[in-house]
N, C-alpha and C positions, 0 to 999 in steps of 0.2 A: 487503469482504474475504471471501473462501471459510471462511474459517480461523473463523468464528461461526456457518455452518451447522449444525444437528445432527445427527448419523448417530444413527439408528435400526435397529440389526442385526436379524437375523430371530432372534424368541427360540427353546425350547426351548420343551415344552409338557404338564410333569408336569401331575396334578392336573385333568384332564380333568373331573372331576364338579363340583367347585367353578367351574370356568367353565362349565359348563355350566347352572348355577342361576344364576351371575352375567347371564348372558344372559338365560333366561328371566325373571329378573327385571326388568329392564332394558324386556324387551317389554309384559312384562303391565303397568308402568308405565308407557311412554308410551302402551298402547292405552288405560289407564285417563283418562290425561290431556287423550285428546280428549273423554272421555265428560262433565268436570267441566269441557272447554273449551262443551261445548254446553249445559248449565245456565248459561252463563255469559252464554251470548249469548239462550237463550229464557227463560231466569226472570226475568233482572235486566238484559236486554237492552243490555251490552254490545257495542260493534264491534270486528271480527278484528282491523284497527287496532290500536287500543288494546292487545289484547292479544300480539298480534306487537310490539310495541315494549318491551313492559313486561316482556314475557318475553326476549326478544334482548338486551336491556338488561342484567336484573338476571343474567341465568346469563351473559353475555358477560361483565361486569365480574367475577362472583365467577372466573368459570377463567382468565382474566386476571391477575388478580390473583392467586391459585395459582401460574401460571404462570413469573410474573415475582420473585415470591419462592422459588419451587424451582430457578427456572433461573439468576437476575438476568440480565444485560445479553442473554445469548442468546436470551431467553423474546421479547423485541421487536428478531432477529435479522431478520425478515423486512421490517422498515420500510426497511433499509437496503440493499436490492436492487432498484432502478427495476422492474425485468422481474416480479420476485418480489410489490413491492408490487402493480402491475398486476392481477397476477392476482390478487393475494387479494380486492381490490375487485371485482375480476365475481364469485369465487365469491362473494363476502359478497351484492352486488345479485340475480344470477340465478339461485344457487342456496339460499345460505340462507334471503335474506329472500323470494324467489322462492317457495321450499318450504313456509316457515312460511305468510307472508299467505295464500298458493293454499288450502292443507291449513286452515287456520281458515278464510277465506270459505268453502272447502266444507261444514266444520260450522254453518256460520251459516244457510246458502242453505236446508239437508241434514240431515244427522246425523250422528253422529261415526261410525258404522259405514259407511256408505257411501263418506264421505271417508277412509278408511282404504285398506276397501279397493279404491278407483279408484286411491288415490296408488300402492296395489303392484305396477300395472300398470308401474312403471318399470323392471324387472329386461326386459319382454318388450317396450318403448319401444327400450332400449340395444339388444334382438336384432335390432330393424326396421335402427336406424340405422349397425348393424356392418356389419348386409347389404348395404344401401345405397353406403356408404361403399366396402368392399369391392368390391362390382359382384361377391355371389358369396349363393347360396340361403341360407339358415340349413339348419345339420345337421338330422336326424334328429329328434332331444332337442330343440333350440331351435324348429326347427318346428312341431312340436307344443305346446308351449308358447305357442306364439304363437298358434297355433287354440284355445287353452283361454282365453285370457285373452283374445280377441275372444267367444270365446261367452259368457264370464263375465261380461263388461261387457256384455253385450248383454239377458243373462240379468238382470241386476239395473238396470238402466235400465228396463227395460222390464216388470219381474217378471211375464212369459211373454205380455204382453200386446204385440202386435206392433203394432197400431195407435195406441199412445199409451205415454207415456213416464210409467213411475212415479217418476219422480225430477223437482225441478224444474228447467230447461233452467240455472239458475245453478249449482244443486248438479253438474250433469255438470260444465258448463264450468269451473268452478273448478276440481273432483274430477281433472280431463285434464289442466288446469294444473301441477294439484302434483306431477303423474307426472311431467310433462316437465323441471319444475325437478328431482325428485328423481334423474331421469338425470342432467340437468347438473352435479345436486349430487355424485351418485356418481363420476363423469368427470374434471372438471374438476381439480378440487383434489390431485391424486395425486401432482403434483412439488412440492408445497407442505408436504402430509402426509411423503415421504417426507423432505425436508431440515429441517423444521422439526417434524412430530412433530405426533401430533392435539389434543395438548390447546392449544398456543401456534396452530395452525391455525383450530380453531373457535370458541376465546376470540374469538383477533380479528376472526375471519367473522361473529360475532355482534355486537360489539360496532361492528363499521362496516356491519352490513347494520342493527343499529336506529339508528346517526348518518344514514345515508341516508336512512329513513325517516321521522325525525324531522326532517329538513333539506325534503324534500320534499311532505310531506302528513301531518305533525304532526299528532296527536289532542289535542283542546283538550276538558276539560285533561286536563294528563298524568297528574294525581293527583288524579283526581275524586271528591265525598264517596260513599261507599258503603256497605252494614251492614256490618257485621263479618265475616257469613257469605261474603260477595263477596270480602272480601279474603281470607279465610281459602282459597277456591278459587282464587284468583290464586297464592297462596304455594304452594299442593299442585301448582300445574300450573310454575311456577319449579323449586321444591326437587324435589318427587315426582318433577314429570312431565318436568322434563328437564336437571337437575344432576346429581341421585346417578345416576336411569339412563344418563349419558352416562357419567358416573366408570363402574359398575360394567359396561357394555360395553367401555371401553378398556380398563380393568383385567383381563377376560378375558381378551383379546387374550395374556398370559402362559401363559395353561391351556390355549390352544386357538386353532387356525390360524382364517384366514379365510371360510376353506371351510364350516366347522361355526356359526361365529357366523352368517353370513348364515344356514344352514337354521335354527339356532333364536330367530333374529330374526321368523321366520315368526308367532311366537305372537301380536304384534302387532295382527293383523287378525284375529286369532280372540279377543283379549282384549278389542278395541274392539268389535266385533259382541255378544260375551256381555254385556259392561256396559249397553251401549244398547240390547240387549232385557231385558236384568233390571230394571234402575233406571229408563230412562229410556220403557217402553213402547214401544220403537222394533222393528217388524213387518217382517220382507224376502218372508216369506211362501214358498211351497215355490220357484218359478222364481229368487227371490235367493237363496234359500239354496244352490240348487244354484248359482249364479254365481259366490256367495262362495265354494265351495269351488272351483270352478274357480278364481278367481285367487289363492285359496292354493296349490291345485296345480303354477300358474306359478312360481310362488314356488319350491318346493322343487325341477322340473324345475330350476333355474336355479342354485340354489343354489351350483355349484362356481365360477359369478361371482360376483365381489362384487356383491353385493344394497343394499348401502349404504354411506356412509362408516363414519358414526358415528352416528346421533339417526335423530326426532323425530322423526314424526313424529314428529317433526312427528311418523319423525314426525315421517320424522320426522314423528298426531304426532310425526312422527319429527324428533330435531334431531341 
């Protein structure tokens, strides 16, 4: 029945400052969350696996569950739509858990600043494939962004050295991967978002992209013995790194249109880069560092597109 969808009106947007710290908060936590994803996979030697499941799992079921007691029966309005459920299951496979696994293997492969910023190449991924699609150039503005974030990636692959790749040939490939889910991720999901609302959208895309995952190539076992310290970094990269930042980016959404959330979602790859050269010893050297800024630069060129859904990094780290 129509009559259970939910309508989401276009708000109002006093209080512009407080969404605006809601946001950058939101970034500099998920950039944070790859940097305590990559301690996780080199210190105590962890697989993305594992933690793509663990983390899809526990933050799907807590906004879920949220969801289902703020909405009741409407919060799991979308199960009972053939066409609607459909689609939640590919975004849940190609872009959630697509997003997540990509963006961890590329901190596994890599480093959390690299897989950061490859995955923001997705804002100038959508520009290729509108063009495409279209059978028509990209503008001015998008064109140039698209020459920034080829030389950007080129620039940090390679950190200025043209004959050989300073990244390992998994860290790109993965790094390309989570771009391309992150497109999918930003695309697809929008007649989903719009009738059912982001938090009952990416509850469920979480929560049936880790049943897939665990259905298909289960990590054994799912709750393996660990120090304390380990789990303490699993719960920061859950709660931290992408519960409350997922709440306090929707909850911007009140303070401030789309257009400004994606520019200060940018902080992201500037928070994941600072961490993983502060704590983690992680080096880009002068030719990354100019690439890094170049694919920030895409970023902001791009900005009055939506730059993401919602998360993760993954991040989504965006999720």
């Amino acid at each position: 029945m129509a009559t259970d969808r939910v309508q989401h009106p276009r708000p109002a947007y006093p209080g512009r400052r407080r969404g605006a710290w809601m946001v950058l908060t939101a970034s500099v936590l998920w950039g944070l969350s790859g940097t305590a994803a990559q301690v996780l996979f080199q210190d105590l030697h962890l697989a993305p696996g594992w933690l793509t499941a663990v983390r899809l799992l526990l933050a799907g079921a807590a906004l879920t569950l949220l969801t289902l007691l703020r909405e009741g029966r409407r919060g799991a309005a979308v199960w009972r739509h053939p066409r609607d459920r459909w689609r939640l299951m590919a975004f849940a496979a190609g872009g959630m858990l697509g997003v997540q696994y990509a963006y961890l293997a590329a901190i596994a492969a890599g480093n959390a600043a690299t897989a950061t910023l490859l995955q923001y190449l997705a804002p100038a991924l959508l520009v290729g494939g509108r063009a495409v699609v279209r059978r028509r150039l990209p503008g001015r503005r998008e064109g140039l962004a698209v020459m920034l974030a080829t030389t950007g990636t080129a620039l940090l692959v390679t950190g200025g050295h043209w004959a050989r790749l300073a990244l390992a040939p998994a860290a790109l490939g993965w790094g390309l991967a989570s771009a391309a889910a992150l497109a999918f991720y930003t695309v697809y999901p929008q007649p989903l978002l719009q009738r059912y609302g982001p938090a009952a959208t990416m509850g469920w895309g979480m929560l049936t992209g880790s049943g897939l995952l665990l259905v298909v190539h289960a990590p054994r076992p799912l709750w393996p013995h660990l120090p304390p310290a380990a789990w303490l970094l699993t719960a920061g990269v859950v709660v931290l790194g992408t519960l409350l930042p997922f709440y306090l980016y929707l909850a911007s959404r009140v303070y401030l249109p789309a257009t400004d959330t994606a520019l200060l979602a940018s902080a992201e790859p500037l928070a994941a880069t600072g961490a993983a050269m502060a704590f983690l010893g992680v080096r880009l050297g002068p030719a990354g560092l100019a690439g890094a800024g170049a694919i920030i630069a895409t970023v902001l060129l791009l900005a009055p597109a939506p730059a993401r859904v919602a998360v993760d990094g993954p991040g989504t780290g965006s999720l």
